[in-house]
Residue frames as qw, qx, qy, qz and C-alpha x, y, z in Angstrom:
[[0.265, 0.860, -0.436, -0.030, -62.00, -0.17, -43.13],
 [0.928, 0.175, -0.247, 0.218, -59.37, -2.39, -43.49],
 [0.528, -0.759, 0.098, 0.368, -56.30, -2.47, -41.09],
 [0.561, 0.020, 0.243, 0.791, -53.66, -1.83, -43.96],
 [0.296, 0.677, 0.271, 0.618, -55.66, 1.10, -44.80],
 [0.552, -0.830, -0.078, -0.007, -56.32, 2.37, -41.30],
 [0.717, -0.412, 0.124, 0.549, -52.19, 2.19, -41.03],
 [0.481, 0.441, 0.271, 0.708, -51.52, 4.08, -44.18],
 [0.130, -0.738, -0.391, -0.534, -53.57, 6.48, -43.29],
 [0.710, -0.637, -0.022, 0.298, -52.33, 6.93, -39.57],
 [0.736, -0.136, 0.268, 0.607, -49.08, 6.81, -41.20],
 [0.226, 0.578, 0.274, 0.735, -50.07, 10.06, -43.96],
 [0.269, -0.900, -0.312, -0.145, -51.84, 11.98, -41.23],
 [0.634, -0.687, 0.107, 0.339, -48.47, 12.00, -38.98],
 [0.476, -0.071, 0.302, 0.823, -46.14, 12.89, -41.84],
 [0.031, 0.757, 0.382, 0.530, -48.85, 15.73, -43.45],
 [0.563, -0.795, -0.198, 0.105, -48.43, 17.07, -39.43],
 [0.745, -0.226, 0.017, 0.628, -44.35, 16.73, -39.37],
 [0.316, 0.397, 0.120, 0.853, -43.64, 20.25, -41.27],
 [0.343, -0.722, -0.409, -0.441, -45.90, 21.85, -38.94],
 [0.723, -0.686, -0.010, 0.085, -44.74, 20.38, -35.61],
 [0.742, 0.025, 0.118, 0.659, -41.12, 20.76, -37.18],
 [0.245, 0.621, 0.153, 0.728, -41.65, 24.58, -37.51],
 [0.526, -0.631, -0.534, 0.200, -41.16, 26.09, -34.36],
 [0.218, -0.579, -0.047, 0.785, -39.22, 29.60, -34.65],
 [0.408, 0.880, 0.239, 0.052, -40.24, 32.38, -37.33],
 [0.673, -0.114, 0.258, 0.683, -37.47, 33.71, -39.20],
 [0.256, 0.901, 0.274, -0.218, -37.79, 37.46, -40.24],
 [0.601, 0.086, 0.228, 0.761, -35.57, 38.98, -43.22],
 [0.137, 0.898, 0.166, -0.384, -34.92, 42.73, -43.58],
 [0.699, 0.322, 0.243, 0.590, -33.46, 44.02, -46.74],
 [0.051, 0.890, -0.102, -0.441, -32.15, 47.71, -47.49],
 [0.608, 0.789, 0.064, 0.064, -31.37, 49.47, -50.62],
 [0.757, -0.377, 0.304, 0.438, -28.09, 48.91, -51.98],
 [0.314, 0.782, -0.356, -0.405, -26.50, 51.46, -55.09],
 [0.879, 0.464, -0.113, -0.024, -24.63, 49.55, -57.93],
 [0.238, 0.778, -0.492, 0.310, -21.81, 50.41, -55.98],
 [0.662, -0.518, -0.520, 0.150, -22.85, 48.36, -52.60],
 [0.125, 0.371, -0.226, 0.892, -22.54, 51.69, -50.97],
 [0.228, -0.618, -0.726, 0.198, -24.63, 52.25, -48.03],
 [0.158, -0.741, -0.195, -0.623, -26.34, 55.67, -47.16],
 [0.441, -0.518, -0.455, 0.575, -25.25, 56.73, -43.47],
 [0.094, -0.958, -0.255, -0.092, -26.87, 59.86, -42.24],
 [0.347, 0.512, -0.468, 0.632, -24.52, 62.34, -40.95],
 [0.463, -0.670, 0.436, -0.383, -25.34, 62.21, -37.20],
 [0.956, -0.219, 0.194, -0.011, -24.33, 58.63, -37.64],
 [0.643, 0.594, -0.170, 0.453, -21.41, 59.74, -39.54],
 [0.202, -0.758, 0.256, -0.565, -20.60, 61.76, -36.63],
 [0.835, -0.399, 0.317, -0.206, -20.96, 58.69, -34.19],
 [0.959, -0.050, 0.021, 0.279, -19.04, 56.65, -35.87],
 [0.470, 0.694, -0.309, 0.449, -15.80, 59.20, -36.48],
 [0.397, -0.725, 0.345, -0.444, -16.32, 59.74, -32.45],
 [0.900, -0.244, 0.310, 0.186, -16.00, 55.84, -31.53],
 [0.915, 0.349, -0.055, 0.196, -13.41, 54.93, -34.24],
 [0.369, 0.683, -0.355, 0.521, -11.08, 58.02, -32.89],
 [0.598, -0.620, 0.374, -0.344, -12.02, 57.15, -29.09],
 [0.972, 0.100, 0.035, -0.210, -10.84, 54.01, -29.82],
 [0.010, -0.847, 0.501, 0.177, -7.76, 54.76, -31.64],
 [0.951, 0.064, 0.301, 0.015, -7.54, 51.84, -33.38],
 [0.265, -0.510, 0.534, 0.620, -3.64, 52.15, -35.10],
 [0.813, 0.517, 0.175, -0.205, -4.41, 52.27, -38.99],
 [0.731, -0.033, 0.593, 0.335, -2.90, 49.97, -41.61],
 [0.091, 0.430, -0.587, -0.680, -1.38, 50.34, -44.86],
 [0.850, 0.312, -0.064, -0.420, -3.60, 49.02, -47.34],
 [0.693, -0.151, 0.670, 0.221, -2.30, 45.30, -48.23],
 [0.404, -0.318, 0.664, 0.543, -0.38, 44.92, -51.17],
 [0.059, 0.093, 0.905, 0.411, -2.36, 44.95, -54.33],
 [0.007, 0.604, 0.794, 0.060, -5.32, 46.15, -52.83],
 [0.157, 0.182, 0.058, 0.969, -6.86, 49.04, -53.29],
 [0.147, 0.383, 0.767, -0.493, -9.68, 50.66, -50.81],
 [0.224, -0.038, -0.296, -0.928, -12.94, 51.09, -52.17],
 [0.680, 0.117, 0.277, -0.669, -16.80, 50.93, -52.10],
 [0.925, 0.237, -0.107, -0.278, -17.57, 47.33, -53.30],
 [0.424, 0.580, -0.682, 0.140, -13.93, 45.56, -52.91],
 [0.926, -0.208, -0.316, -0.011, -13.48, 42.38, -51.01],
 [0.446, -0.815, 0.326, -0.173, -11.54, 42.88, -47.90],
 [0.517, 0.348, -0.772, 0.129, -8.46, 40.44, -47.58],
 [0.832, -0.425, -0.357, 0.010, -9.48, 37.64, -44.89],
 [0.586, 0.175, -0.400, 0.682, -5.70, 39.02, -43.19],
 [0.084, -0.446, 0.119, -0.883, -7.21, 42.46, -42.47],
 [0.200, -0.274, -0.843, 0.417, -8.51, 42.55, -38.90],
 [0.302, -0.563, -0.225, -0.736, -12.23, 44.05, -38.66],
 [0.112, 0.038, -0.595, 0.795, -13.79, 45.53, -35.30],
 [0.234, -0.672, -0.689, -0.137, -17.15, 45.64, -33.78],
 [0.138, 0.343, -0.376, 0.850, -18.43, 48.50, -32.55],
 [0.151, 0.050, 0.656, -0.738, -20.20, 49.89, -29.38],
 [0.041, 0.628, 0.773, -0.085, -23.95, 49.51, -28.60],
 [0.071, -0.750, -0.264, 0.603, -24.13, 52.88, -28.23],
 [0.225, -0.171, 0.662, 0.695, -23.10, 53.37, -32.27],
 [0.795, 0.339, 0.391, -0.316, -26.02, 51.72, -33.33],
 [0.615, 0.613, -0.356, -0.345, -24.00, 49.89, -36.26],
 [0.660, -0.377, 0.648, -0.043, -24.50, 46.37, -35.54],
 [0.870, 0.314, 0.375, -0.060, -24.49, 44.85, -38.83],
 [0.462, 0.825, -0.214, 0.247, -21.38, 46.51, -39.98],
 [0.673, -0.598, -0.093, 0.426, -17.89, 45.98, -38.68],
 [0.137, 0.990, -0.030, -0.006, -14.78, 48.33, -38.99],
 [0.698, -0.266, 0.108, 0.656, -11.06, 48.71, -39.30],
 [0.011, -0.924, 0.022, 0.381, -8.84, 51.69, -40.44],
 [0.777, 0.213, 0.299, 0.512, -6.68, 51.76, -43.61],
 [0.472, 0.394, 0.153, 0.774, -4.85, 54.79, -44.56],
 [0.082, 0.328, 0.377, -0.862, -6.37, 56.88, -41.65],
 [0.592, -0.026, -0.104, -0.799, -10.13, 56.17, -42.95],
 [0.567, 0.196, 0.730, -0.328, -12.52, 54.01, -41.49],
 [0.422, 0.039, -0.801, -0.422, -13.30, 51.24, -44.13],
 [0.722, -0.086, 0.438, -0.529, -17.24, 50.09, -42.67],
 [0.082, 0.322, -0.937, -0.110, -17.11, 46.21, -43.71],
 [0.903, -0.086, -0.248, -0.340, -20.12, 43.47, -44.26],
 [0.347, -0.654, 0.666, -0.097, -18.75, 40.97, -41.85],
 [0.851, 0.012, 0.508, -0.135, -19.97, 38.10, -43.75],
 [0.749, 0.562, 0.086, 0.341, -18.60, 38.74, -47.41],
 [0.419, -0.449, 0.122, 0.779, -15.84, 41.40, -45.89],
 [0.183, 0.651, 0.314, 0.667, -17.47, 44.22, -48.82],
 [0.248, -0.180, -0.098, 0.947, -16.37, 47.32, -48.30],
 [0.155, 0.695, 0.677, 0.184, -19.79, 49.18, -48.11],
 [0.119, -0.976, -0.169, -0.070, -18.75, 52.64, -46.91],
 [0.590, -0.009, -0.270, 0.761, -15.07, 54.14, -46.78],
 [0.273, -0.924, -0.199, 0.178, -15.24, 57.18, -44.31],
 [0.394, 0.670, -0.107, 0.620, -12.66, 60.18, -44.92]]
């Protein structure tokens, strides 16, 4: 073999390797079923858990902001403080705040309103 090929070749083996040795954590997605509304489904004993934190809590509730109007699927205003709740909830991927005395649950990344509690 020739040394320019012997280098190429050296040189393909170690980049054909790099995506390999460059992969080094595993990245798992979960999805759940979402209505045309982006409503979520929340059992009632978790309905129940969350009415119990949100009033132990006693977070003071806001007037809706100006223009807006709460509902399933509506973008939250970036103003409107949201809350995490407890461990003991079990509703980490949701946060909360309180408009009009009901708990508005809240994607924290897009702020959609996915669930308004009564």
């Amino acid at each position: 073999m020739t040394r320019s090929f012997m280098i190429a070749f050296a040189a393909a083996t170690v980049l054909a390797s790099a995506p390999a040795m460059a992969q080094s954590s595993t990245t798992t997605t979960t999805t759940r079923e979402v209505g045309t509304t982006g409503s979520i489904t929340i059992a009632p004993e978790q309905r129940t858990k969350i009415k119990e934190y949100v009033m132990k809590e006693k977070r003071a509730s806001r007037p809706a902001p100006s223009g807006f109007t709460v509902s399933t699927g509506a973008t939250l205003p970036a103003d409107v403080e949201l809350y995490t709740f407890g461990s003991d909830v079990g509703v980490k991927e949701y946060r909360y705040t309180v408009i009009g005395n009901r708990t508005v649950l809240v994607e924290p990344g897009s702020r959609r309103i996915v669930q308004v509690i009564e």
